[in-house]
C-alpha positions in Angstrom: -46.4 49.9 1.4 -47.5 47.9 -1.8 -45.7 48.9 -5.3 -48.4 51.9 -6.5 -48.0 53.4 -3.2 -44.0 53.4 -3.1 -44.1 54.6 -6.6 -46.8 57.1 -6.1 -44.5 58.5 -3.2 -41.4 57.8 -5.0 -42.1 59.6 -7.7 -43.7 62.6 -6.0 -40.7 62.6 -3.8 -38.3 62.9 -7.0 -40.3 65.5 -8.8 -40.3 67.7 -5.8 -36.2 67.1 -4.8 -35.1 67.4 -8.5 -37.4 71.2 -8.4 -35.1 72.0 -5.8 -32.1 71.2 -7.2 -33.5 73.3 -10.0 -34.1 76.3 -7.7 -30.9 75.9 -6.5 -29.2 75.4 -9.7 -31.0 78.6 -11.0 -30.2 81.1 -8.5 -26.1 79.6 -7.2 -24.5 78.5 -10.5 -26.5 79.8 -13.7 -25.7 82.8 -14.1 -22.9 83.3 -12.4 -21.8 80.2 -14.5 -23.0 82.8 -18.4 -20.9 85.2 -16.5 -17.9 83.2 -16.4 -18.0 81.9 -19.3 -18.7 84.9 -21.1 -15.2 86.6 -19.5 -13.5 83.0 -21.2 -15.2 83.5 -24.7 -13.8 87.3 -24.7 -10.5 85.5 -23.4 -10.5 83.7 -26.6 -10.7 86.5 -28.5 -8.0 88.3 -27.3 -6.0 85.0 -27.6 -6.8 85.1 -31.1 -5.8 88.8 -31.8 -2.4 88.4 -29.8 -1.8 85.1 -32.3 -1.3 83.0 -28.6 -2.6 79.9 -29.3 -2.0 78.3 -26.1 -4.0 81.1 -24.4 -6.8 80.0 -27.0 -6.7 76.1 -25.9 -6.6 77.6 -22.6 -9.9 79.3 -23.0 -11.8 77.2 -24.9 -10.5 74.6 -22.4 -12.2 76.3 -19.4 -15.8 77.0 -21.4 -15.6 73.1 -22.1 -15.1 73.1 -18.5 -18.4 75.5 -17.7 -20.2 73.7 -20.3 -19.9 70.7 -18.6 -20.4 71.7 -15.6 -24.0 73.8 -16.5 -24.9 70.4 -18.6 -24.1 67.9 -16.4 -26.5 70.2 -13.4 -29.4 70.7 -16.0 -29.1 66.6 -17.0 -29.0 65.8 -13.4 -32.5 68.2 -12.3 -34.4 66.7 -15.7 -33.7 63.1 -15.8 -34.5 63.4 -11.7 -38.1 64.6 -12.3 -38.2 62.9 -15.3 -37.9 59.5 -13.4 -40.8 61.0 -11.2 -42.8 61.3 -14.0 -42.3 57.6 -15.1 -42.9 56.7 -11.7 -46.1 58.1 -11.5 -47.2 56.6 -14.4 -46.2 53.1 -13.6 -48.0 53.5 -10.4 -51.5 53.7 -12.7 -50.3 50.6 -14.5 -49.8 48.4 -11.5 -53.1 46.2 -11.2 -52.3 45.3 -14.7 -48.8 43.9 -13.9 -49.5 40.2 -13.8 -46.7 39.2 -11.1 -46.7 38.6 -7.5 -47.2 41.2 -4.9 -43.3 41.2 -3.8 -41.8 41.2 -7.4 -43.8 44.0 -7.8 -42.6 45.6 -5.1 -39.1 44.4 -5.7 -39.4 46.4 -8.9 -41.1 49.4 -7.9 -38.2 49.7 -5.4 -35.3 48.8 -8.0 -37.0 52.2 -10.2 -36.8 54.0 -7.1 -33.6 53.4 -6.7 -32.8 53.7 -10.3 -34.2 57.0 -10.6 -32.2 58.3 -7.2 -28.7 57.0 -8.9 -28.6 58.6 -12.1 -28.8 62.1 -11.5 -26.2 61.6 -8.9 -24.2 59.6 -11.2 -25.0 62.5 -13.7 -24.3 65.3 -11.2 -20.8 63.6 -10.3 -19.5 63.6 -13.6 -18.1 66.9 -13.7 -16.4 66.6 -9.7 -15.1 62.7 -10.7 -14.1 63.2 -14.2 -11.6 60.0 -15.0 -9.7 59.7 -11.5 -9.3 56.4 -10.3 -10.9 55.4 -13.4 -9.5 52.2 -15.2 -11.0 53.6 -18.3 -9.6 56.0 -20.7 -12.7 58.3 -21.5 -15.4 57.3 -18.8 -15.4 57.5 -15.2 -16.7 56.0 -12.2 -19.4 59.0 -12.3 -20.5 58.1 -15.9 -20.4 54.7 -15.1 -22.8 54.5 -12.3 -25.0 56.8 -14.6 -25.1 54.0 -17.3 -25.2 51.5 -14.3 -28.5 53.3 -13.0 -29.9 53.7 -16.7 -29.7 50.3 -17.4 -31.1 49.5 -13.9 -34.2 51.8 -15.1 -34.5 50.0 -18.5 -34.5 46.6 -16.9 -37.2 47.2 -14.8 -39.2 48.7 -17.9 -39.0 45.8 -19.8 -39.9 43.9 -16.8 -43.5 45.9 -16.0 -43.9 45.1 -20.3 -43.3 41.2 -19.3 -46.3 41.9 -16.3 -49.1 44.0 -18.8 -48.1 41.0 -21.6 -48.6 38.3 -19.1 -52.1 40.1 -18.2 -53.2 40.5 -21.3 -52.7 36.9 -21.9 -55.3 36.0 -19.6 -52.5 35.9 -16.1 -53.5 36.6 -12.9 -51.7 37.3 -9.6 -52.8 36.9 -6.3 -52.7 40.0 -4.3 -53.3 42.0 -7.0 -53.8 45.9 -6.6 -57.6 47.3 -7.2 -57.9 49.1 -10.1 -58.2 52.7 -9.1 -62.1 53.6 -9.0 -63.1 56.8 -11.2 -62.9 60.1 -9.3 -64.8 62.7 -10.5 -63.5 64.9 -7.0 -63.0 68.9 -7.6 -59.2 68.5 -7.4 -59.2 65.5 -10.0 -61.8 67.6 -12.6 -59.2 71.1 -11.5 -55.9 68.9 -12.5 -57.2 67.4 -15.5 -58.0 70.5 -17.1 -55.4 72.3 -16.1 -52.9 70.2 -16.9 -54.3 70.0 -20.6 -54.6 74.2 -20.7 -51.1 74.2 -19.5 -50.1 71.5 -22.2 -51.9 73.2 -25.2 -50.5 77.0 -23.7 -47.1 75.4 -24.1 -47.3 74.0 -27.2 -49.3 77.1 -28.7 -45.8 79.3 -27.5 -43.5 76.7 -28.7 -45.2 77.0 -32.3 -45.3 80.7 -31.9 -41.6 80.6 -31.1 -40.3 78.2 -33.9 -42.4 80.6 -37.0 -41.6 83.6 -35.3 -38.0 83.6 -33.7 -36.1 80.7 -33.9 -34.5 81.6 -37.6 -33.6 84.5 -36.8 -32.3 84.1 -33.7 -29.8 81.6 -35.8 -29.6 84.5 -38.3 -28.4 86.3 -35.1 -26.0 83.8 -33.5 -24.2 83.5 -37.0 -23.5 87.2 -37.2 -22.7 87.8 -34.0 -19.8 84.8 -34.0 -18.6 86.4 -37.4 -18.3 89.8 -36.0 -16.5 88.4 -32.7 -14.1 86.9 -35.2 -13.3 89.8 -37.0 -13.1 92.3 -34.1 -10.6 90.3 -32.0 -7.8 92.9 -32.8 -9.9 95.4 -31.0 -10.8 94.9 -27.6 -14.1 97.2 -27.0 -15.8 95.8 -30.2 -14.6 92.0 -29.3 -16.3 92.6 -25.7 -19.3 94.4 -27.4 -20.1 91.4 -29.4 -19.4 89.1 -26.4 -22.2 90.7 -24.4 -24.2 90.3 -27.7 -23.8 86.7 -27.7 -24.7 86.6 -24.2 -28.1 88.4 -24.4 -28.7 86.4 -27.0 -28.5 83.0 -25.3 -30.5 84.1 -22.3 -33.2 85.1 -25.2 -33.2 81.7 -26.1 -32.7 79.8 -22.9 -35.8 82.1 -21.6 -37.9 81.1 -24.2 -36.8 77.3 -24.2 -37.1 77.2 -20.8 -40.6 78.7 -20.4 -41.8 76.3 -23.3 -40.9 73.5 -21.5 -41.6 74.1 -18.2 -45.1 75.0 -18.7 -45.8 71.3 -20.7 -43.9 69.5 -18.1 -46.5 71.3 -15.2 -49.0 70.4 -17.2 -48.3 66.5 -17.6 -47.2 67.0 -13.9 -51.2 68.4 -12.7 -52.7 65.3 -15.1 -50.6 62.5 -13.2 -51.3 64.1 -10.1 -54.6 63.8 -11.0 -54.8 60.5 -10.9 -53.4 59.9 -7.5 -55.4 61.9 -6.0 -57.3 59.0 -4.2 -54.0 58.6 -2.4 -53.5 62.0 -0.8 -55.1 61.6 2.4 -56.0 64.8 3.7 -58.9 67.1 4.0 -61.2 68.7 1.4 -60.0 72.0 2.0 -56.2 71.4 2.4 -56.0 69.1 -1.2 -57.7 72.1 -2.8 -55.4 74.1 -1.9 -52.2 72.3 -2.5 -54.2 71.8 -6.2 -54.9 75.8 -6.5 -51.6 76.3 -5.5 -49.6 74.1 -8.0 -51.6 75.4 -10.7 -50.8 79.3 -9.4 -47.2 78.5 -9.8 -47.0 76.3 -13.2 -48.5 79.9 -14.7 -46.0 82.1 -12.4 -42.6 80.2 -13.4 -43.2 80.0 -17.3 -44.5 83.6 -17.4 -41.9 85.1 -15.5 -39.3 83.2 -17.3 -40.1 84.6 -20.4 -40.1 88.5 -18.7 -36.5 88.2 -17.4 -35.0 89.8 -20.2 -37.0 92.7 -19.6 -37.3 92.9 -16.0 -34.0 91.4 -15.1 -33.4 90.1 -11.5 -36.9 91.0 -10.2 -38.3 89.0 -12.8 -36.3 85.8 -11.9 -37.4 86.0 -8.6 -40.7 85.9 -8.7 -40.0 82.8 -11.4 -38.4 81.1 -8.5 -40.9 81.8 -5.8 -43.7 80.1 -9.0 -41.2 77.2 -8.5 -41.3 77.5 -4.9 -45.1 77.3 -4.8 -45.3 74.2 -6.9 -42.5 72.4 -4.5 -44.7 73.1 -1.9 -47.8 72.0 -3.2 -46.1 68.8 -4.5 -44.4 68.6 -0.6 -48.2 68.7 0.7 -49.3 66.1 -1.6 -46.9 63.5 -0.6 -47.5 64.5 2.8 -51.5 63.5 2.5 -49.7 60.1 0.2 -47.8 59.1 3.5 -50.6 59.7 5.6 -52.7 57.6 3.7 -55.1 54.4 5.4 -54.4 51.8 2.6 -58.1 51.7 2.1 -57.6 51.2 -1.8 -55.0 48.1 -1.1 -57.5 46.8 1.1 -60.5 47.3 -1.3 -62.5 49.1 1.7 -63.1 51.6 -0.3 -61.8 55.3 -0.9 -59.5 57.0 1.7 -61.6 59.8 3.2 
């Protein structure tokens, strides 16, 4: 497997298992994570009205706690896929890396790696903390995070030594074929989706930032004043509780739709790139295509509805996630049955 091929699967492969560890995330420990943390913040605020201020530490304590643990699970599923993404990418740049065929390789593999070992260093943080750690503040978690991000960045600056040595006039032997243009259905179909999908998030993120974002800070600040002031009285304190609540799964739902929908669409414009490298069938690769695109407008849209519809709402988000998973699993699955015609320069794989 030459370096574009082990990053083109590599990258798939980490796009597709950090969308499950989303799912997963999503539907076992986000909200029932708001939940508990909501029945701490109200904890607080009795705390505060009974004048117990160890009860408050001890509230605020278990929120950093759920903090954490939310953060450290939403760090873990984005720097995962967005390793895949850099993957992909690098996978385009390789015939213009000017080093041998094995320290490509070698550095192609080091990413992979890379990219596998910091959202589990990330993910371990909160389960490790400092124990066994001969550091006061960082632990063995954090540091094979930093250990795996550095890893990442060395190998960056490595590929910029290989496109500076090639456009310096170096050559390598073995060097891989530049892709040849495709102007295939499922290319054309990725392209412009990809951009629609971009330009439909971007459109909503504008819409959201002149239209909702102050006043949802307008929002927030009142809400925290009157939890302040109605700590003495335990129905208004909860009241403004479940206020704050609703009003960070208004904002999460409208971050999260945002972004998702520009991260499918750089998503469908890598992909279709690579398509040269899914070895499959004309009718199964449109497919897998037509079905990744059905789901990067099903997840963003039914994000954005769960407020209103509630439960029903997130499930059908989740099955939109599902779909792309699956599309993405088919894709890697026509990448690893792929004939190494483009390594070989025989031509396209059919």
């Amino acid at each position: 497997m030459s370096a574009r091929r082990l990053l083109i699967f590599g990258g798939i492969a980490l796009i597709a298992g950090g969308m499950l560890f989303g799912d997963i995330f999503a539907v076992f420990v986000l909200h029932q994570n708001g939940g508990r943390t909501g029945e701490a913040l109200l904890a607080a605020t009795r705390a505060v009205a009974a004048q117990d201020s160890s009860g408050v530490k001890e509230a605020f304590a278990r929120i950093g706690g759920l903090l954490e643990d939310h953060g450290t699970k939403l760090d873990a599923h984005a720097h995962m896929i967005g390793a895949g993404y850099l993957a992909l990418l690098l996978s385009l740049l390789q015939p213009y890396v000017a080093f041998s065929f094995r320290s490509r390789k070698i550095l192609a593999q080091l990413f992979v790696a890379g990219g596998l070992l910091l959202p589990l260093g990330i993910f371990l943080i909160h389960y490790i903390g400092l124990a066994y750690s001969p550091f006061p503040v960082i632990g063995w978690a954090s540091v094979l995070a930093d250990s795996a991000g550095v890893l990442l960045i060395a190998v960056l600056v490595g590929e910029a030594c290989g496109l500076w040595r090639y456009f310096r006039g170096a050559r390598a032997d073995g060097a891989e074929p530049v892709l040849p243009p495709d102007n295939g259905w499922e290319s054309r179909m990725l392209l412009a989706g990809g951009t629609v999908l971009i330009l439909l998030g971007f459109l909503y993120g504008a819409w959201y930032a002149g239209l909702d974002l102050y006043e949802h800070e307008a929002r927030e600040k009142t809400i925290l004043s009157a939890m302040l002031k109605a700590a003495g009285s335990g129905g208004y304190a909860a009241q403004a509780v479940a206020d704050y609540g609703g009003l960070q799964a208004e904002k999460a739902v409208d971050i999260a739709a945002h972004s998702h929908v520009i991260e499918f669409g750089l998503l469908a414009i890598l992909l279709s790139f690579i398509q040269p490298f899914v070895f499959l069938g004309s009718y199964w690769k449109r497919f897998w295509v037509k079905l990744l695109l059905a789901g990067s407008i099903i997840l963003p849209v039914f994000v954005l509805l769960e407020i209103r519809l509630g439960l029903i709402a997130g499930g059908i988000a989740d099955i939109g996630g599902f779909m792309v998973l699956i599309a993405l699993m088919g894709m890697l699955a026509g990448v690893l049955r792929y004939s190494g015609a483009l390594d070989a320069q025989e031509g396209n794989a059919r």
